[in-house]
C-alpha positions as CSV (number, residue, x, y, z in Angstrom):
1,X,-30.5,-23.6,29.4
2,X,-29.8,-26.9,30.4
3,X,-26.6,-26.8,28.7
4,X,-25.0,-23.4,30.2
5,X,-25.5,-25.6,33.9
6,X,-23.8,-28.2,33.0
7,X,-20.5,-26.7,32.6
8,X,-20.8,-24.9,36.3
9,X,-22.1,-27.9,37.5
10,X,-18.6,-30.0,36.8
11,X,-16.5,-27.0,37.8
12,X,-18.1,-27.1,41.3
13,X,-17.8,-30.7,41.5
14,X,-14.1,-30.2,40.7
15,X,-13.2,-27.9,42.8
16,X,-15.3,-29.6,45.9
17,X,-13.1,-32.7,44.7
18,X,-9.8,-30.6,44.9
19,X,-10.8,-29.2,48.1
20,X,-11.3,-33.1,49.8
21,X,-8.5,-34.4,48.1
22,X,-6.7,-30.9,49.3
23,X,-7.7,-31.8,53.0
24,X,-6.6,-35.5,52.8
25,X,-3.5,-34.5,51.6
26,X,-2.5,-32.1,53.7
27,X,-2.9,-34.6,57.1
28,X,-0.8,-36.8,55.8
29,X,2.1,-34.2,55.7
30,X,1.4,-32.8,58.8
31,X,-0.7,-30.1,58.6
32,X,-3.7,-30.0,60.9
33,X,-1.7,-32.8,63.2
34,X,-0.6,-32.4,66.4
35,X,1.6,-36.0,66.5
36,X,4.6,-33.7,67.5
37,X,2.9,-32.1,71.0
38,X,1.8,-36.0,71.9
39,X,5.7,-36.4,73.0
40,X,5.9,-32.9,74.3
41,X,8.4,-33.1,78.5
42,X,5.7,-32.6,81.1
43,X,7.1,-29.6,82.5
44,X,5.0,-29.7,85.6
45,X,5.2,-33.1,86.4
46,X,5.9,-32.6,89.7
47,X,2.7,-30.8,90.7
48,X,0.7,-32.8,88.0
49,X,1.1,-36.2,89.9
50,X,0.1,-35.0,93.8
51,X,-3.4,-33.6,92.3
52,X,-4.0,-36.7,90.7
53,X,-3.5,-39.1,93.5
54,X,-6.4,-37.4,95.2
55,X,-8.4,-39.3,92.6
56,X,-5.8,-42.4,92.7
57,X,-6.0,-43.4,96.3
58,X,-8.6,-43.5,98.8
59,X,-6.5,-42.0,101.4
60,X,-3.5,-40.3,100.2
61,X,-2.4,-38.8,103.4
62,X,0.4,-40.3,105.2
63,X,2.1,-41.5,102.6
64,X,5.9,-42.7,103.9
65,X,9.4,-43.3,101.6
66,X,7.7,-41.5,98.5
67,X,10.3,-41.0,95.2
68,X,10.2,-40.3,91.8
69,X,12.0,-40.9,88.5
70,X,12.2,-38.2,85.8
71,X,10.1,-38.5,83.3
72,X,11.0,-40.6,80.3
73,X,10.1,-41.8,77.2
74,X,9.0,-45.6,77.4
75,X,6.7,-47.6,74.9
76,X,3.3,-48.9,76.7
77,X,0.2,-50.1,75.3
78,X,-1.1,-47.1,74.7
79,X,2.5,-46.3,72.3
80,X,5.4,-44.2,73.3
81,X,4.5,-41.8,75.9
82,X,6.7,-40.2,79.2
83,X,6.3,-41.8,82.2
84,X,7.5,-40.5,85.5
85,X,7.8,-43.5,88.0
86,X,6.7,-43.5,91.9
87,X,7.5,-45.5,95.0
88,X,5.5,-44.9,98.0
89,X,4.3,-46.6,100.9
90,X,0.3,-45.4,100.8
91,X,-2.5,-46.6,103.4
92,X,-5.2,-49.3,102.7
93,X,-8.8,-48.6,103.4
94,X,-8.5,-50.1,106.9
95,X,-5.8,-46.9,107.9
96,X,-2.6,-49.5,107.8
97,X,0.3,-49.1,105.3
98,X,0.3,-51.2,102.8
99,X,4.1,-51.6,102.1
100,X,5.7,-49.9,99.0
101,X,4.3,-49.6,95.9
102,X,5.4,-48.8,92.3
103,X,3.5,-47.1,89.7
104,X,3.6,-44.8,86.8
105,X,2.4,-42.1,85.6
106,X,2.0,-41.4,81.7
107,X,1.6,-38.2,80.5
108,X,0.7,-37.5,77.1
109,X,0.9,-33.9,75.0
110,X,3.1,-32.6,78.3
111,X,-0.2,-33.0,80.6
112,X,-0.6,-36.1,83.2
113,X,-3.1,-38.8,81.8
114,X,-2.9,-41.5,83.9
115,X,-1.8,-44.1,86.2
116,X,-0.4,-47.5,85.1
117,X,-1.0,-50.4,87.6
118,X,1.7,-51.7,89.7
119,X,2.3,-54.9,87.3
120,X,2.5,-53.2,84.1
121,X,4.9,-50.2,85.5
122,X,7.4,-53.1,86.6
123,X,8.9,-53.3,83.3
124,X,9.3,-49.3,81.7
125,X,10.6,-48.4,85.5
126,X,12.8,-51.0,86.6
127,X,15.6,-48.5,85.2
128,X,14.8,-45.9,86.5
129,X,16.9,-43.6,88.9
130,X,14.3,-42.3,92.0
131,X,15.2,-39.6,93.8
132,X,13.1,-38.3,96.6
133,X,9.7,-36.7,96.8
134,X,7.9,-35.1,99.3
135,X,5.3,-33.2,97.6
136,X,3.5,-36.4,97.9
137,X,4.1,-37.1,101.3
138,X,2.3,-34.0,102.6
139,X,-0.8,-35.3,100.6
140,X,-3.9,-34.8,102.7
141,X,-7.7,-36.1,102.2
């Protein structure tokens, strides 16, 4: 009886072999992997970036001389993702203005992610081309 197993017994193993070799294979040619959708244009950009400042800042009312780039792709850290770059000039804890700053936000699989800090957002936006943007400046708490 033993004998009449064994032959089931290696086809089973064969074909769970074929099916993890099957699945191993098929990542590395794309299937099952969204790499494509990481690079996908945020389309809402615009409204993405007000509703996350409410978590950004601790006051984002008020803000004064707000603009924003388009968003482009720029390789960070974190590899090549859009980034749309702001200027604004936002209020400290204390209520006064703290004088403009410059950020930017990365957005990864067309969805906003987060924010880079002033000193690494220097570089990927010093070419950018701002144009102006209210939507923030009518932030409130």
């Amino acid at each position: 009886m033993d004998g009449n197993r064994a032959p089931w017994r290696r086809a089973s193993l064969s074909i769970a072999a074929m099916l993890l070799l099957g699945a191993c294979s098929g990542h590395h040619l794309g299937f099952g992997s969204h790499d494509g959708d990481i690079h996908a244009f945020p389309d809402h950009y615009k409204s993405d970036i007000p509703s996350a400042m409410h978590a950004y800042l601790s006051d984002p009312s008020g803000i004064r001389d707000a603009s924003i780039s388009e968003p482009m792709l720029k390789s960070i850290s974190a590899g090549t993702r859009y980034l749309a770059c702001l200027r604004f000039n936002g209020k400290q804890n204390n209520g006064a203005y703290s004088g403009e700053r410059q950020i930017a936000a990365v957005f990864l699989a067309g969805r906003f992610d987060d924010f880079i800090d002033p000193i690494a957002a220097r570089e990927p936006c010093n070419s950018a081309a701002y144009t102006p943007f209210p939507e923030l400046e009518k932030l409130q708490r």
